[in-house]
N, C-alpha and C positions, 0 to 999 in steps of 0.2 A: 857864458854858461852853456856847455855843452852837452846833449842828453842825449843817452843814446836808445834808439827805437827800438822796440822791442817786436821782433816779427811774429805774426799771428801765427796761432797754432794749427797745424794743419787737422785736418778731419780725423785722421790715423792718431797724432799723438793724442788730442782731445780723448780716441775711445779707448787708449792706453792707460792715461791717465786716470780718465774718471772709470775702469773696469780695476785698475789697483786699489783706488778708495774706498771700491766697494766690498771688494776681498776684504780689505783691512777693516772695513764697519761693520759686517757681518760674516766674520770669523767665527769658527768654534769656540775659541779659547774665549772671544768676546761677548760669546752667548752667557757662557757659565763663567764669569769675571770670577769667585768664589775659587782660591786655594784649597786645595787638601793639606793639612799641615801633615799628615802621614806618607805622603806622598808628593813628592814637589815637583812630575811630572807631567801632572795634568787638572785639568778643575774637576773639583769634587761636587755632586748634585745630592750629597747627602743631607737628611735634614734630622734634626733631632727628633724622635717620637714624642708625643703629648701624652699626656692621662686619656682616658676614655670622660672623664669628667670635663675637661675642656672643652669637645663638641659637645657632651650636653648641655651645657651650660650656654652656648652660644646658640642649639637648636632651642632651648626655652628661653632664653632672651629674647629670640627673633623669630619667637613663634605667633605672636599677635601682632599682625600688622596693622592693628585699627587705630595704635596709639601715633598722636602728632612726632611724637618722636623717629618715625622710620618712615615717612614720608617721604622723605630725598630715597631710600629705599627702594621704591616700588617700581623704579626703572629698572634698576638691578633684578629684583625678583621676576620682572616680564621679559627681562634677555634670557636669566634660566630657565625658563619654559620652554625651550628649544634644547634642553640635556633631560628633561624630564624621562624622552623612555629609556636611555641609559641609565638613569639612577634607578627604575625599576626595573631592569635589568639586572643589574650591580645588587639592589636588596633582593632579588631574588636566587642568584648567585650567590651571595651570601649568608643565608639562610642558613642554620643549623639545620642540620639534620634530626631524623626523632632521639637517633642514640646519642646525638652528641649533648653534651648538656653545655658546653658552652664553646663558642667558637668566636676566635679571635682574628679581625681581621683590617687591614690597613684601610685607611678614611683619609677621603680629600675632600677639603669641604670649601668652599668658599666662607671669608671672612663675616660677610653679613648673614649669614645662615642663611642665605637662597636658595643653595642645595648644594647636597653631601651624595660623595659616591662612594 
């Protein structure tokens, strides 16, 4: 039985090799894996809009954090405290104005209602 060796890889192919792996792990295309069915040129980062009802509903869910239920939570809610002055940034930015009587505007929230921008 005859095996044939296989010669090590030199230092050059090594940083050849593992610098195309990494192109190919953190590719654009791989960031936004999601097609655009209207477009089959590139990944689409659209999402569908919600009701205004959905974040309220998840900010009064997750508005009392005293109950046993959101305890796993409370990590979550002390890593948000690091975007807090951006979210009173963002509410004050979006703040109607006195003439306007209502102003419509896009909401990122995080899932456990930790905070919404």
């Amino acid at each position: 039985s005859t095996q044939q060796q296989q010669q090590p890889l030199t230092l050059e192919e090594k940083s050849k090799r593992w610098s195309k792996l990494q192109t190919k792990r953190y590719s654009h295309r791989r960031r936004f894996a999601t097609t655009n069915s209207n477009n089959n040129n590139g990944p689409s980062t659209h999402k569908e809009l919600l009701p205004p009802e959905h974040v309220r509903k998840i900010l009064a869910d997750h508005g009392d954090m005293s109950s046993k239920r959101y305890s796993a939570d409370k990590r979550i809610y002390l890593g948000a405290l690091k975007y807090v002055p951006h979210a009173v940034f963002k509410l004050l930015e979006n703040m109607p104005m006195p003439w306007e009587n209502v102003k419509t505007v896009p909401v990122l929230y995080h899932v456990t209602g930790a905070i919404s921008f």
